[in-house]
N, C-alpha and C positions, 0 to 999 in steps of 0.2 A: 820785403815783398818780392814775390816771382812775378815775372814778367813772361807768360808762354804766347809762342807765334803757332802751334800746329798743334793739330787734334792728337796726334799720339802723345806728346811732353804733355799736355791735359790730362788725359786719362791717367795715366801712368802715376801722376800726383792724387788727384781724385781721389782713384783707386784704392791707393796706400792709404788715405785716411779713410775710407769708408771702411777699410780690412779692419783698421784699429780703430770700428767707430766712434769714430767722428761725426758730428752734428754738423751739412756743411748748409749753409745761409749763401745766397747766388741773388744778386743783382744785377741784370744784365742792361746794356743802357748801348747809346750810339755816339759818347762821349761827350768834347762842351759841356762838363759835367759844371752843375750850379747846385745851389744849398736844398734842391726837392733832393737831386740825386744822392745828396750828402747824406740828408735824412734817411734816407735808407740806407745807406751806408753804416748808418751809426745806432740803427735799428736790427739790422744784420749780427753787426760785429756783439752785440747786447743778447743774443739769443742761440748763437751756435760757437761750435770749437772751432770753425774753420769757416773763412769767408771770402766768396770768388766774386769778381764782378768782371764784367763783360765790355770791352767795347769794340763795337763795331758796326760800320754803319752799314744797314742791309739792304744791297739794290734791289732785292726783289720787292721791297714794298712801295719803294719809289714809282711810278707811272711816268709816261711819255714827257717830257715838257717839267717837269716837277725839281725841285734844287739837291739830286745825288751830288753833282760832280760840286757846286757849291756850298755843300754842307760842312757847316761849321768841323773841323780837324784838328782836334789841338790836343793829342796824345800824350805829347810830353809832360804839358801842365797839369794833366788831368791826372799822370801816374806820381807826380808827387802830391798832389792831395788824396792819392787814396791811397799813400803810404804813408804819411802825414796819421792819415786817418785808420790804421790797425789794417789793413785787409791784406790778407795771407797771398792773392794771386789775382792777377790781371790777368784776361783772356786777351788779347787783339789779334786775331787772324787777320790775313787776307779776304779778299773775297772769291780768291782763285781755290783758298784752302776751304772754305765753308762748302761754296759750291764748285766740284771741278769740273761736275757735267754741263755746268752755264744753266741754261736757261731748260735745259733737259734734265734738272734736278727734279726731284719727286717732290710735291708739293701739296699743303695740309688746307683745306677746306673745313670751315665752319660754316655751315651753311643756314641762310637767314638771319642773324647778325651780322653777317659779314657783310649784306646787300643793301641796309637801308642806314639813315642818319649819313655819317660820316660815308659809307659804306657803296652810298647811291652816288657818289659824287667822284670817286677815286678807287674804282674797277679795280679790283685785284688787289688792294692794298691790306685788308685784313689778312688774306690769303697767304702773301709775303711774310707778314707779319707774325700769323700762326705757325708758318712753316722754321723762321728761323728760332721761334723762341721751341720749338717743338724739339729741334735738330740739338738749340743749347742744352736743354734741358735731359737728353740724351746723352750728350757729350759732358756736360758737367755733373750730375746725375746727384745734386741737391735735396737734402730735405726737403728745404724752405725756398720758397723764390718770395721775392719782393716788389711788387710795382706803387706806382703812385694812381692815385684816381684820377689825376687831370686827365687823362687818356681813358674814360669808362667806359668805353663801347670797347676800346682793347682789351681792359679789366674782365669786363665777362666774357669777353671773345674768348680769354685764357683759360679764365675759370669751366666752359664748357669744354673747351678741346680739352683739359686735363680730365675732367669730370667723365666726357666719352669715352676718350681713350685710356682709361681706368691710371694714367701715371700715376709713379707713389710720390707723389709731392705737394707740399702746401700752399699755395698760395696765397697769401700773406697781403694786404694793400694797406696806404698809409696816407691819410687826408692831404689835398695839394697845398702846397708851398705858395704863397704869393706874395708881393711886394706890399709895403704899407698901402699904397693906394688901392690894394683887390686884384691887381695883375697878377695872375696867376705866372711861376714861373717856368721860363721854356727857351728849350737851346735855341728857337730861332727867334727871340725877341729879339735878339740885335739887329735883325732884317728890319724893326721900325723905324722911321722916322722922327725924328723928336717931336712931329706934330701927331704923328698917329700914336707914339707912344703915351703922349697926355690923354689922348682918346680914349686909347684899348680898355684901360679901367672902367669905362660905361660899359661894358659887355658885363662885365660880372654884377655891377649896381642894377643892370637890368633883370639879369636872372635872380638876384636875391628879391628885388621888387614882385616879382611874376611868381616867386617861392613865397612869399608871405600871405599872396595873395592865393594861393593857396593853400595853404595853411590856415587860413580865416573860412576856408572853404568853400570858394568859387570853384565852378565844378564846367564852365563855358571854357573848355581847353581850347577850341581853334580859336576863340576871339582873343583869347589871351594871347597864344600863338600869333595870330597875326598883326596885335596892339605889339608887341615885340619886338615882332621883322619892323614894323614901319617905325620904332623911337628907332633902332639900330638905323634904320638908313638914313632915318632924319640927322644923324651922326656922323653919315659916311662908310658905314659897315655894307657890305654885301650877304647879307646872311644867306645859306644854304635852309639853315632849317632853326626853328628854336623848341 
């Protein structure tokens, strides 16, 4: 496996296989790689001649106050499980190499998704969001991109910015990963506590509960909605929104 630190050694490789097409499979990710991210990994490696994955953590999606500087870092481990695991080329940049204009980098708007749900609560995070995978998706220049749907307000954030801005790439999603007990899996579970992490599994028992119940076809969305928020706090949860 290649290990590239800068956009030109990228391209340069890319390039070479798309000349002698190549089918290239791009997973891009922020590292703390866990078995969702494997999953695509090994859904990647199953579908194209060539397969890149990305890490790199992106401050612009970060907000004021929010865990950039203590997000999880663990590069090393992460590049022999995904050489372990077949994959032709790691990206990890800088963040001085993605962006060198800072904060006067040009920057990608999806507008209306990007403002409600997750969206109303963490100003400009989609924003960030769309802009780096915009700028990967350039720089790497993929068939197929691959995400998980634990993230589905991102899912279709991508799926529009691709869809507007006419990109030739597929977008690919792959059902979320979670621990025997419903815990969906995520780089920052280890931020829990051992008492919150017996918890967190009520978040997902609650939505599958509130899924059934519509599916039997209750059609009273904000009582549901708000029968919800109130089992969640009766929990200890803070919900934003359900």
């Amino acid at each position: 496996m290649q290990t590239l630190h800068t956009i030109a050694s990228l391209r340069q490789q890319t390039g070479g296989w798309r000349e002698k097409g190549r089918q290239i499979a791009f997973v891009p990710t922020m590292g703390n790689l866990h078995r969702g991210h494997m999953a695509l990994v090994e859904r990647g490696r199953q579908i194209a001649d060539r397969l890149v994955v990305s890490i790199f953590v992106n401050p612009l999606q970060f907000g004021p106050g929010e865990d950039y500087a203590r997000y999880p870092r663990t590069l090393e481990q992460d590049a022999l499980q995904l050489a372990e695991a077949g994959v032709d080329l790691l990206f990890a940049p800088s963040a001085e190499e993605m962006y060198p204009q800072g904060k006067r980098h040009t920057q990608v708007v999806v507008p209306g998704l990007s403002d409600i749900l997750c969206g109303a609560s963490r100003p400009g995070h989609f924003q960030g969001v769309a802009t780096v995978v915009a700028k990967l998706f350039n720089l790497v220049q993929p068939h197929v991109a691959l995400f998980g749907e634990k993230d589905y307000q991102q899912l279709l954030i991508i799926r529009h910015m691709v869809r507007d801005l006419g990109m030739p790439v597929e977008v690919m999603s792959m059902p979320t990963v979670r621990e025997a007990d419903g815990l969906a899996l995520s780089s920052r579970n280890s931020y829990l506590t051992p008492e919150e992490r017996r918890t967190a599994p009520f978040l997902y028992r609650t939505l599958l509960a509130l899924g059934h119940r519509l599916k039997k076809g209750e059609r009273d969305y904000r009582d549901m909605e708000q029968e919800g928020e109130q089992a969640l706090k009766e929990k200890g949860f803070r919900p934003e929104y359900v």
